[in-house]
C-alpha positions in Angstrom: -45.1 -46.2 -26.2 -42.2 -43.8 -24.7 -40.7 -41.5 -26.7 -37.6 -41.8 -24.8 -34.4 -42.7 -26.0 -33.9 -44.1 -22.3 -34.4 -47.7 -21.6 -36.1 -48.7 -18.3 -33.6 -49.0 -15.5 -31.3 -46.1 -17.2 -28.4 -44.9 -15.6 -24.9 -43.4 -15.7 -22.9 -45.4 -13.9 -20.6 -47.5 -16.4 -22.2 -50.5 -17.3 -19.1 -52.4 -16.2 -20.1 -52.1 -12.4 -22.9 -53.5 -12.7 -21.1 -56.5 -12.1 -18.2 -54.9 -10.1 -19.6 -51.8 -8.4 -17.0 -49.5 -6.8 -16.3 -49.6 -3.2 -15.4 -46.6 -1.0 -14.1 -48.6 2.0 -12.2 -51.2 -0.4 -8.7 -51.1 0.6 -6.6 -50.4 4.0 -8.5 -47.6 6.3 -6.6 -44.3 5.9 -5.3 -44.6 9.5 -2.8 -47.0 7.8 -1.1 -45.3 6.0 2.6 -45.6 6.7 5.1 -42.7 7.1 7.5 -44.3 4.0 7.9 -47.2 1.8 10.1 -48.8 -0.6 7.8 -47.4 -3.7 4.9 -45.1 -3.6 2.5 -46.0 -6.9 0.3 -43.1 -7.9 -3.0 -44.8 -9.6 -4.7 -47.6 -8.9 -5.3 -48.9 -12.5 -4.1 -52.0 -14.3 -0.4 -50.2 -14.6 -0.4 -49.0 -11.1 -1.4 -52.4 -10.0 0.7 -54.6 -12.2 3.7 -52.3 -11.3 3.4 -52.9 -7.3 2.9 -56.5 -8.1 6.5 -56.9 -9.8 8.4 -54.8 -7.4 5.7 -55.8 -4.2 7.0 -60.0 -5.2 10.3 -58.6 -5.6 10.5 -57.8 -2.0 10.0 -53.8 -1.9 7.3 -52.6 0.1 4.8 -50.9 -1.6 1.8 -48.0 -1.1 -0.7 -47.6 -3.9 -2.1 -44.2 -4.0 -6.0 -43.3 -5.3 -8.2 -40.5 -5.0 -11.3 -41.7 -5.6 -11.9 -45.7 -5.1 -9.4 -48.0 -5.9 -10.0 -48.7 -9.8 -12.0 -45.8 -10.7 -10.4 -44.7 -13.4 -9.9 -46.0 -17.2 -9.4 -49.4 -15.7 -13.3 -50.1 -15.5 -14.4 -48.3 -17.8 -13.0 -48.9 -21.3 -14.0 -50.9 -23.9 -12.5 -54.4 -23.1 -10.8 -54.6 -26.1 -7.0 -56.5 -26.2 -4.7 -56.3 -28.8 -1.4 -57.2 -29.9 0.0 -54.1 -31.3 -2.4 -53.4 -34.1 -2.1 -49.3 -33.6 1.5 -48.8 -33.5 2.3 -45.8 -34.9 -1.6 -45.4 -36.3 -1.1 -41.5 -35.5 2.1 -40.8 -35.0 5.2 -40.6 -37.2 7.9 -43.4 -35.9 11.1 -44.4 -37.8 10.7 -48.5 -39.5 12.7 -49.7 -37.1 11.4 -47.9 -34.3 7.9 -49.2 -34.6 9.1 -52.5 -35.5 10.9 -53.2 -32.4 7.6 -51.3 -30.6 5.3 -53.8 -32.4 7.5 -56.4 -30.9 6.9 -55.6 -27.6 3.6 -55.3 -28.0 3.4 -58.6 -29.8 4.9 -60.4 -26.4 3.0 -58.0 -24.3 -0.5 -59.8 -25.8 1.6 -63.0 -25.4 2.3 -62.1 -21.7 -1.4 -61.2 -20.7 -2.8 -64.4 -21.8 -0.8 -66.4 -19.2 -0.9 -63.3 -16.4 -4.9 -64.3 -16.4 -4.5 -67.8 -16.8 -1.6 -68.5 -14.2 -3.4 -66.1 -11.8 -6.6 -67.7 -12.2 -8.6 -64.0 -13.2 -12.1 -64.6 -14.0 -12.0 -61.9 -16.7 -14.5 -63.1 -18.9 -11.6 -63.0 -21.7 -12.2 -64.5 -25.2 -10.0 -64.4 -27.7 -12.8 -64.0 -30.4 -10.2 -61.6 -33.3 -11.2 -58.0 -34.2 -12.3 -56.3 -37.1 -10.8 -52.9 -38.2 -13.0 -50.9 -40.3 -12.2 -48.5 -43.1 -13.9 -45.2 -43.1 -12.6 -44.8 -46.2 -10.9 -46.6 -49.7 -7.8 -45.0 -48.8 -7.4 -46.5 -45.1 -8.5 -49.4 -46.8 -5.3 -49.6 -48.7 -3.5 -48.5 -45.9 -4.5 -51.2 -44.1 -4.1 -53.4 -46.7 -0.1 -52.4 -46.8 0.0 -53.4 -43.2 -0.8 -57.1 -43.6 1.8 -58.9 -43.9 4.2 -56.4 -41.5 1.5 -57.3 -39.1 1.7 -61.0 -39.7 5.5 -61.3 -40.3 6.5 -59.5 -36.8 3.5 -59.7 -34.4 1.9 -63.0 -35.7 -1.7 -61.3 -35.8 -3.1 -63.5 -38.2 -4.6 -60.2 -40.7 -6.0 -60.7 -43.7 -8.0 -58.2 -45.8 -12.1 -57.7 -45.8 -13.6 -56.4 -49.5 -16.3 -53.8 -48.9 -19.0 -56.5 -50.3 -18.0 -58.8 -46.8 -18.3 -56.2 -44.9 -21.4 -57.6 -43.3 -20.2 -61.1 -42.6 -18.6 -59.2 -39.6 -21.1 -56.4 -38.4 -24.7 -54.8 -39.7 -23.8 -51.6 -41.1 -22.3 -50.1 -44.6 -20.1 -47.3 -42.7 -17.4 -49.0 -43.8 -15.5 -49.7 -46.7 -14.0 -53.4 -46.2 -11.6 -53.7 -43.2 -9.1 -55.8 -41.9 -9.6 -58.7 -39.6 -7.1 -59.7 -36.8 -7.2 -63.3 -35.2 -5.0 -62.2 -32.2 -7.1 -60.0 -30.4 -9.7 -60.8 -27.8 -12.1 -59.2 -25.3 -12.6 -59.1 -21.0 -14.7 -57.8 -19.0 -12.6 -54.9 -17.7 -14.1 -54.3 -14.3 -14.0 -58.3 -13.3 -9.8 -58.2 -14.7 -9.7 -54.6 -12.9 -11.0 -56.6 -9.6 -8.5 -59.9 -10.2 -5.7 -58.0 -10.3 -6.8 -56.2 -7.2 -6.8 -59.0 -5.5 -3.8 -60.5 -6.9 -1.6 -57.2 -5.3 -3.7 -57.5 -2.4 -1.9 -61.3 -2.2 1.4 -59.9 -3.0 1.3 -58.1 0.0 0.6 -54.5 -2.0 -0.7 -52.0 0.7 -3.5 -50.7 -1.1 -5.7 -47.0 -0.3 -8.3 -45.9 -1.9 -9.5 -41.9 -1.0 -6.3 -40.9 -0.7 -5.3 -37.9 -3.4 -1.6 -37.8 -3.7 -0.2 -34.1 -3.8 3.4 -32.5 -4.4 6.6 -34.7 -4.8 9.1 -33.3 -3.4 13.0 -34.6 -2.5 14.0 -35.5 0.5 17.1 -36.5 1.7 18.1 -39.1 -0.5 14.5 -40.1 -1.0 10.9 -38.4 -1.8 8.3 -37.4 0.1 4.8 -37.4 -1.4 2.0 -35.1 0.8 -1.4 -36.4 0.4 -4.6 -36.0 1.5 -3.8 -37.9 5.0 -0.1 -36.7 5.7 3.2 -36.6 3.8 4.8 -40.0 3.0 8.8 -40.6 2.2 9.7 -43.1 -0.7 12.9 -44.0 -2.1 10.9 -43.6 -5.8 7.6 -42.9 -6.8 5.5 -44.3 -9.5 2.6 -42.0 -11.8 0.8 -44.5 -13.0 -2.6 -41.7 -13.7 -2.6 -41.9 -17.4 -5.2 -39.3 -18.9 -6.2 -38.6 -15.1 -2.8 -36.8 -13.6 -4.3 -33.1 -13.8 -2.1 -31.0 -11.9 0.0 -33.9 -10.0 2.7 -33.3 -12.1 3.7 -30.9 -14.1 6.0 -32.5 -16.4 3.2 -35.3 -17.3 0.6 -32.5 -18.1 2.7 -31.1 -20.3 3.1 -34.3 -22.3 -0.1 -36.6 -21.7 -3.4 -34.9 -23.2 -6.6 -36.4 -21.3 -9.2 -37.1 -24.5 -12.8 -37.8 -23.3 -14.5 -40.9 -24.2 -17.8 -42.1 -24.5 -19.7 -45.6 -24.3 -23.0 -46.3 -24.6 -25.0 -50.0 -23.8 -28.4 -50.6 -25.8 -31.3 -52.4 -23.6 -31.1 -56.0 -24.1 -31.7 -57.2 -27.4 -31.2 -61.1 -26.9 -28.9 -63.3 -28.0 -30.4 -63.7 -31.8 -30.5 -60.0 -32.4 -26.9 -59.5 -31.2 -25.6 -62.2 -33.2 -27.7 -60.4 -36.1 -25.7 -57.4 -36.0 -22.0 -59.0 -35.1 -22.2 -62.1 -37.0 -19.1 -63.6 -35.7 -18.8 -61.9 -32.5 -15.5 -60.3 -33.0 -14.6 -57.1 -31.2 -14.8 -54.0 -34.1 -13.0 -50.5 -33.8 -11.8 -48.6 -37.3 -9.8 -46.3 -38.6 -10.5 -42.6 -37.5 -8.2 -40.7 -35.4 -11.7 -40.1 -33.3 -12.8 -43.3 -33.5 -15.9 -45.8 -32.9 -15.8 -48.7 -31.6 -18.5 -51.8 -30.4 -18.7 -55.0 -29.4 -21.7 -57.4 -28.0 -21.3 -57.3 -24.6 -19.7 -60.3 -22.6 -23.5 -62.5 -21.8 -23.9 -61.2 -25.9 -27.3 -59.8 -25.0 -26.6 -55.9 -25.7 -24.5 -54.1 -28.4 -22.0 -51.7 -26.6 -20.2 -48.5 -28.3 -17.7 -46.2 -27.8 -16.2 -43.4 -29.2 -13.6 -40.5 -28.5 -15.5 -37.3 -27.3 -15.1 -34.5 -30.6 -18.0 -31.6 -28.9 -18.8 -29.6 -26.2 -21.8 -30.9 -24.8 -22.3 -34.6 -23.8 -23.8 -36.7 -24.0 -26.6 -36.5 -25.8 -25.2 -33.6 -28.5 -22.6 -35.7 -29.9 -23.5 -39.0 -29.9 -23.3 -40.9 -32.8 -26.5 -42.6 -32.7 -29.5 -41.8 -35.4 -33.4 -41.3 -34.0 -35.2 -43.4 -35.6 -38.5 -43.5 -34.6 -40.3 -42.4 -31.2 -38.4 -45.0 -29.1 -35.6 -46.4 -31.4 -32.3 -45.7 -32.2 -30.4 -46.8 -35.9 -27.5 -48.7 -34.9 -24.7 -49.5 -35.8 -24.0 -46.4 -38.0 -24.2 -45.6 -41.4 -22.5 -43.5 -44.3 -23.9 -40.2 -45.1 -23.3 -41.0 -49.1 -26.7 -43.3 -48.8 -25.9 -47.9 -48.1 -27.9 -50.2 -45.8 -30.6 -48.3 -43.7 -28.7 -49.5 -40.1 -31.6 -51.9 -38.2 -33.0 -50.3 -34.3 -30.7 -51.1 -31.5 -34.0 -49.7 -28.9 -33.5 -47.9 -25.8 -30.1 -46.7 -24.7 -29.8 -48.7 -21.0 -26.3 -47.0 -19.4 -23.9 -44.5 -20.9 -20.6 -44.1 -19.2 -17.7 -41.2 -19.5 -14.1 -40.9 -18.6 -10.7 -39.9 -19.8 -9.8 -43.6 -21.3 -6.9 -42.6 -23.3 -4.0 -40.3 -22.3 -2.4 -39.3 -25.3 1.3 -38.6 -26.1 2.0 -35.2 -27.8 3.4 -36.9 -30.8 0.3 -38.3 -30.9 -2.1 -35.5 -31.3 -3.0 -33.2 -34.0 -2.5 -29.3 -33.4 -6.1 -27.2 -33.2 -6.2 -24.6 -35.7 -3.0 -25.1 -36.8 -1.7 -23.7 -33.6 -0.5 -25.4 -30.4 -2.6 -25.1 -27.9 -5.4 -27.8 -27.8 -8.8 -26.8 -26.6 -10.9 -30.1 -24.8 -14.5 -29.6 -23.3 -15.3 -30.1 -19.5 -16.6 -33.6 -19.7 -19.9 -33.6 -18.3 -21.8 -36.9 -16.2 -21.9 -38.3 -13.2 -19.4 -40.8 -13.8 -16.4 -38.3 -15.1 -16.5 -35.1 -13.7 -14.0 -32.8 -15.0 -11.0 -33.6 -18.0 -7.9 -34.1 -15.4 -9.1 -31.8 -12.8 -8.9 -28.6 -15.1 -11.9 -25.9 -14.8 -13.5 -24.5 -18.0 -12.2 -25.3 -21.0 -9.2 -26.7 -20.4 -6.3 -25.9 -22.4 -3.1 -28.2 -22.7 0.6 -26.1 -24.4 2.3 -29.4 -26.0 5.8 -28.2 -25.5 
């Protein structure tokens, strides 16, 4: 038998595209491209896209912006995870009211995607199958625990606590100690909602281009002008919707969104019975690190699929969470260092996948060394390429 961690069939495209594979020539040919528009959108991810919707229906005419092809970003390749606020103000200090009202809107904003995929018909394999939070330790526990009923009272998440002994009603492992479960919360398939959306700007008359890198914004007249890759464009405003992925675009957003690498990983198939084995009820499950794991089965619920925030300088295989077991198997889910349930084989790893999924806020992030300069690593893979288009070591002044 192998001794490779590999699965048959490996590769490093997300495993997302299997079922939506990125297209080069999707969108208008680059000879289209208009000298101005109403609205220039910079980023063709769910924001991007849901923001030339509104104003496209509206009656503005609008020019979506990608460098790569359309949806290549964070869009189709995170975890597929939807919540209704349940991190407010996780890692960030907020006043009461402040991440009350922020809740709130979150709340509504779960509220709002529901009927976005049901009135527009989007085949997003979405289930609204609840979450569980686990505690890395008795302290988050409690933390959590103080969280219930502010949860429940303004964002109607239906939490309720999970004692470290129930641990496995909701996944195989003993990481954790207890957790919280949340009934509003579900799961898509982000590449197929990436691709309905698409289509749903495509309808609204969105003028869509994929290949074309957007460059400096400049003003002009009473307008903009944007130069790209093709020639300059004049808007009357322009929209960045590039998250952890604006590199050099604008200055002002690199100063204040920090690209964090991210890493998921799909087993080989391990059937149906094996998957409900390790997620019992099939809930999505994330916890409560600042650098985080997260898993879930995978839509068909045939593989077990994790994720977690990139904390080294050599990916993928140096930092990945994951303990050999064996020639050819891997323990999975993961266990704590202080001894608890030996974690069961998940097999062969079948498609690993990188990219900048989060952009975080500066409020957000926690100073290196006590100083103020953050050091990330060049993310490596074929999928990625480099952290927001920096060289090196990239290193990101939060002022």
């Amino acid at each position: 038998m192998s001794d490779s961690i590999f699965a048959e069939g490996f590769r490093t495209d997300p495993y997302w595209w299997d079922a939506v594979p990125r297209d080069a020539g999707a969108g208008l040919p680059a000879e289209a491209l208009p000298e101005r528009a109403d609205v220039v959108v910079v980023g063709s991810g769910y924001a991007g896209l849901h923001a030339a919707i509104t104003l496209s229906r509206a009656g503005s005419e609008v020019v979506v912006l990608e460098a790569g092809p359309l949806g290549l970003g964070a869009s189709t390749r995170n975890g597929g995870m939807v919540s209704g606020g349940v991190n407010v103000g996780k890692h960030a200090s907020l006043d009461p009211a402040t991440a009350d009202e922020m809740l709130a809107e979150a709340a509504e904003s779960y509220g709002w995607f529901e009927g976005f995929i049901r009135d527009e018909k989007i085949d997003a394999m979405y289930q609204r199958c609840g979450r569980f939070v686990g505690a890395h330790t008795r302290a988050a526990w409690q933390k959590q625990a103080e969280e219930v009923a502010r949860l429940n009272d303004i964002a109607d998440s239906g939490a309720s606590m999970v004692p470290a002994d129930r641990t496995h009603d909701h996944l195989a492992s003993d990481f954790y100690h207890g957790g919280m479960l949340l009934d509003r919360s579900g799961a898509v398939h982000p590449a197929k909602l990436h691709h309905g959306v698409l289509s749903v700007a495509e309808a609204a008359g969105v003028s869509l281009f994929g290949g074309i890198r957007a460059g400096a914004i400049t003003r002009s007249g009473t307008g903009l002008e944007v130069e790209t890759s093709e020639h300059a464009i004049r808007a009357g405003a322009v929209i960045i919707a590039t998250n952890g992925y604006s590199g050099d675009l604008s200055p002002w957003h690199q100063r204040r969104v920090v690209p964090v690498p991210s890493y998921q990983i799909a087993t080989e198939e391990l059937g149906a019975e094996r998957v409900t084995e390790l997620f019992p009820t099939h809930r999505m499950i994330a916890d409560t690190k600042r650098l985080l794991y997260y898993f879930r089965p995978s839509p068909d619920r045939k593989r077990g699929l994790f994720g977690g925030r990139d904390a080294s300088r050599r990916v993928p295989r140096a930092w990945l969470p994951w303990k050999r077991r064996g020639d050819d198997e891997l323990a999975w889910p993961p266990r704590r260092s202080d001894g608890g349930r030996q974690p069961e084989p998940a097999k062969r790893l079948f498609r690993p996948q990188a990219g900048c999924v989060p952009g975080f806020s500066q409020d957000a992030v926690v100073p290196a060394d006590g100083g103020q300069i953050l050091r990330f690593p060049r993310l490596a893979g074929a999928s990625s390429g480099r952290v927001a288009g920096a060289r090196g070591r990239p290193r990101f002044r939060l002022t």
